[in-house]
One Martini backbone bead per residue (centre of mass of N, CA, C, O) as a GRO file, in nm:
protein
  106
    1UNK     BB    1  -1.510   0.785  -0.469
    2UNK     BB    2  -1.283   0.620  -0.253
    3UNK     BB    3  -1.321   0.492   0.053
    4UNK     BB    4  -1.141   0.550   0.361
    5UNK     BB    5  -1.008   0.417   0.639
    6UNK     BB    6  -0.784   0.577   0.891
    7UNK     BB    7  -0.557   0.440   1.134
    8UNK     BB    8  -0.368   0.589   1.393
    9UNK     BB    9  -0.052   0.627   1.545
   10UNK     BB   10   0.109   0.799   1.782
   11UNK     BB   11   0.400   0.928   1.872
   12UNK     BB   12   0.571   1.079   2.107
   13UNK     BB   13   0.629   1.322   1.897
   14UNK     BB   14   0.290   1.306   1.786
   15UNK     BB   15   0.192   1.354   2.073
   16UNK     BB   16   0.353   1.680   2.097
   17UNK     BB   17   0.253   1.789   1.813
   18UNK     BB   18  -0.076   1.756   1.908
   19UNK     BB   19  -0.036   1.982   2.164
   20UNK     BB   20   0.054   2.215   1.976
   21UNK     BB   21  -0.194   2.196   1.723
   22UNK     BB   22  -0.377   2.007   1.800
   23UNK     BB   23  -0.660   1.911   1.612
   24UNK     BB   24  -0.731   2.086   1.443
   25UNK     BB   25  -0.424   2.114   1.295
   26UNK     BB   26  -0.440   1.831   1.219
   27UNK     BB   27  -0.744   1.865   1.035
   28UNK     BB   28  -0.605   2.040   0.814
   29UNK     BB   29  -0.363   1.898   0.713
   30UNK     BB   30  -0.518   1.648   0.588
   31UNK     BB   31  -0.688   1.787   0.411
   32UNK     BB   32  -0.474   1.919   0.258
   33UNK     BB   33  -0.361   1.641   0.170
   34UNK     BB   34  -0.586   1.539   0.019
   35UNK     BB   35  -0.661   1.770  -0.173
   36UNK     BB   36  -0.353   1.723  -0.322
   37UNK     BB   37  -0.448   1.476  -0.444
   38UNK     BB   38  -0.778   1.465  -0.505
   39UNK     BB   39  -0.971   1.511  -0.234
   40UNK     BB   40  -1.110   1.416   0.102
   41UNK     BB   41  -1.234   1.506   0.386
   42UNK     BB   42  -1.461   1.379   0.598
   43UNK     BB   43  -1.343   1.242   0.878
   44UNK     BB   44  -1.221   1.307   1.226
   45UNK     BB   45  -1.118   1.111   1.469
   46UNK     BB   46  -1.091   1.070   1.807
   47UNK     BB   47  -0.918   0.819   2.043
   48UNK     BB   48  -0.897   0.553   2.264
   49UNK     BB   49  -0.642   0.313   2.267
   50UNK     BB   50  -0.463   0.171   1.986
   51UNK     BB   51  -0.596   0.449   1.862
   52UNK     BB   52  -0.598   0.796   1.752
   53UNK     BB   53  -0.702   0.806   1.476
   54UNK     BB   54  -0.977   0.867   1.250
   55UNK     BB   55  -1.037   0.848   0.935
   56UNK     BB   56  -1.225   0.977   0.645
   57UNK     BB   57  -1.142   0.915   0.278
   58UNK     BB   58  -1.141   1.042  -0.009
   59UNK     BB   59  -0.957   0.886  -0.317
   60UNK     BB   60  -0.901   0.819  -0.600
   61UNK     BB   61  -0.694   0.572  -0.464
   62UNK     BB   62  -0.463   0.365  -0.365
   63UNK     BB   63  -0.240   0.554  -0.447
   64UNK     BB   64  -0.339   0.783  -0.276
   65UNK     BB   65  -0.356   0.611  -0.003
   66UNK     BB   66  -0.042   0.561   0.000
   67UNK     BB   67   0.104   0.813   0.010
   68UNK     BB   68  -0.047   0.944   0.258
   69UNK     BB   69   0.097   0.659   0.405
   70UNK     BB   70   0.380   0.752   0.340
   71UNK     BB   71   0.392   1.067   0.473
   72UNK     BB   72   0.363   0.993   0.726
   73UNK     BB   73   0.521   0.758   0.849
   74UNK     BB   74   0.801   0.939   0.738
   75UNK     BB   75   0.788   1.136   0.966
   76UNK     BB   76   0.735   0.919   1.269
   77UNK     BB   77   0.479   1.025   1.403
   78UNK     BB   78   0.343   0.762   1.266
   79UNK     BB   79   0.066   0.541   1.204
   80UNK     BB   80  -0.068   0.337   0.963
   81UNK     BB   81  -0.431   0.203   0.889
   82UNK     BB   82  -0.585   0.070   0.566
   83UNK     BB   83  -0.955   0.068   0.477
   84UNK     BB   84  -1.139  -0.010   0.256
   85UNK     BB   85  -1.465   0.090   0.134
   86UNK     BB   86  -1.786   0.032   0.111
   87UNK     BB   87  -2.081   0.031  -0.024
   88UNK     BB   88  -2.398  -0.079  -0.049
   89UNK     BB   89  -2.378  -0.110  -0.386
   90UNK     BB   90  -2.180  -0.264  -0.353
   91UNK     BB   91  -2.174  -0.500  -0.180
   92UNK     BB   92  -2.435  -0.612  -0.349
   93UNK     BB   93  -2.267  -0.668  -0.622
   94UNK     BB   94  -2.079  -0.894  -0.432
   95UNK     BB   95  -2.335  -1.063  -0.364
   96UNK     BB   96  -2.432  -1.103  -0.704
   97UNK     BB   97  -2.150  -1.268  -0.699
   98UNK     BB   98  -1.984  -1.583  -0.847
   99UNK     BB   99  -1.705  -1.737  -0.711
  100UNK     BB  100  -1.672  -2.060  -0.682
  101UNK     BB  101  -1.615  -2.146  -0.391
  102UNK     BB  102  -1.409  -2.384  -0.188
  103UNK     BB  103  -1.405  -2.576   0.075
  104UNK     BB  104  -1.268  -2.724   0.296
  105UNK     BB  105  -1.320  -3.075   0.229
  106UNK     BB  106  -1.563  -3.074  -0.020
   0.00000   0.00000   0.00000
């Protein structure tokens, strides 16, 4: 199953909502939101900076982690950014192909 990074952003009233539900209770909800798409949290990590929280997401698609990334934003409590994620075998993979690639001015 593919795997995503979402990095998020709360607003001023997702930030007063963040300190009523706690962490875990925020950590319950996405959980049950992937497990709802027909996936799972891998893990939830906060941090301090440009971004409040990074979510590592399994989700069968990115039809569904555009979902979860619309039922969020749409809440207007958060703002999110997807990044899709590769494993190692993909990577390998991505890099045993030849795309045919010329640079400017070649």
């Amino acid at each position: 199953m593919p795997k995503f990074l979402i990095k998020a952003s709360y607003t001023t009233e997702g930030m007063k909502g963040l300190k009523k539900d706690k962490a875990s209770g925020r950590e319950k909800a996405v959980a049950s939101a992937c497990e709802a798409l027909g996936g799972k949290l891998d893990a939830l990590y906060y941090a301090l900076g440009d971004d409040d929280a990074f979510a590592v997401v399994d989700l069968p698609s990115r039809v569904h982690v555009a979902s979860l990334g619309v039922a969020v934003c749409a809440s207007g409590m958060a703002s999110t950014r997807t990044v899709p994620l590769l494993t190692v075998a993909e990577m390998d993979k991505a890099l045993g192909e030849d795309a045919k690639y010329r640079p400017p001015g070649s």
